[in-house]
C-alpha positions as CSV (number, residue, x, y, z in Angstrom):
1,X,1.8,8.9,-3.3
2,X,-1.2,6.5,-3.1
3,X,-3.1,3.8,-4.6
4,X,-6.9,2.6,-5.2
5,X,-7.6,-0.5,-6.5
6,X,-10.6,-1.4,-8.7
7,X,-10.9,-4.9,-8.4
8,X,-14.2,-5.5,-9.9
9,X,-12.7,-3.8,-13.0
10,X,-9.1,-5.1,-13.3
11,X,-8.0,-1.3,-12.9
12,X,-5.5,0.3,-10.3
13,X,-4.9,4.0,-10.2
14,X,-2.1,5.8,-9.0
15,X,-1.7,9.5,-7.4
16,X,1.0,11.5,-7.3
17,X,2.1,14.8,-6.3
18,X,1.4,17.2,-3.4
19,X,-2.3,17.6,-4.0
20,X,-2.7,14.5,-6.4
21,X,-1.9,16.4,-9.2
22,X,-0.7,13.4,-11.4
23,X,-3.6,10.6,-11.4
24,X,-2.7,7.3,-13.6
25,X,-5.5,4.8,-14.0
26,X,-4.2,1.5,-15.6
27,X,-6.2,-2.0,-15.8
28,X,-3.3,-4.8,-14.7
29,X,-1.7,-5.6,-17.6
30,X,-0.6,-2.3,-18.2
31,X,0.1,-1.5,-14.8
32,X,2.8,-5.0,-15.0
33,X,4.3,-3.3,-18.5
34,X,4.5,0.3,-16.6
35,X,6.6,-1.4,-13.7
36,X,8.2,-3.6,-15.9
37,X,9.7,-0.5,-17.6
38,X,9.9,1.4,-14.3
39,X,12.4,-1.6,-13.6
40,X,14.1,-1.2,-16.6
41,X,14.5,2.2,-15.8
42,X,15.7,1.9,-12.4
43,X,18.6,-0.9,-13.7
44,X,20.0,1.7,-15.8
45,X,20.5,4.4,-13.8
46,X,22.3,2.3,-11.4
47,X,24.4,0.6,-13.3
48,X,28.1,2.0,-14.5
49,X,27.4,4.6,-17.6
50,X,29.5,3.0,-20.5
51,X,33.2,4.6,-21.1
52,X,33.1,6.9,-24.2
């Protein structure tokens, strides 16, 4: 995985996969709300599942 920062356009895009398959290109404010939720995200899966 890597990054590339357009500064000059508020954008940063990420790659993913072996070959950079996966290629997400977000300006800043979506890129906070797409980590925000990645956050979110991690939280729950760490934390005790509720009893049934």
């Amino acid at each position: 995985m890597r990054c590339e920062v357009d500064r000059q356009n508020d954008r940063a895009t990420l790659l993913f996969g072996s070959q950079e398959d996966y290629v997400l290109s977000l300006e800043s404010t979506s890129l906070a709300e797409v980590l925000s939720l990645g956050q979110r995200a991690l939280n729950e899966l760490e934390s005790e599942p509720a009893p049934c």
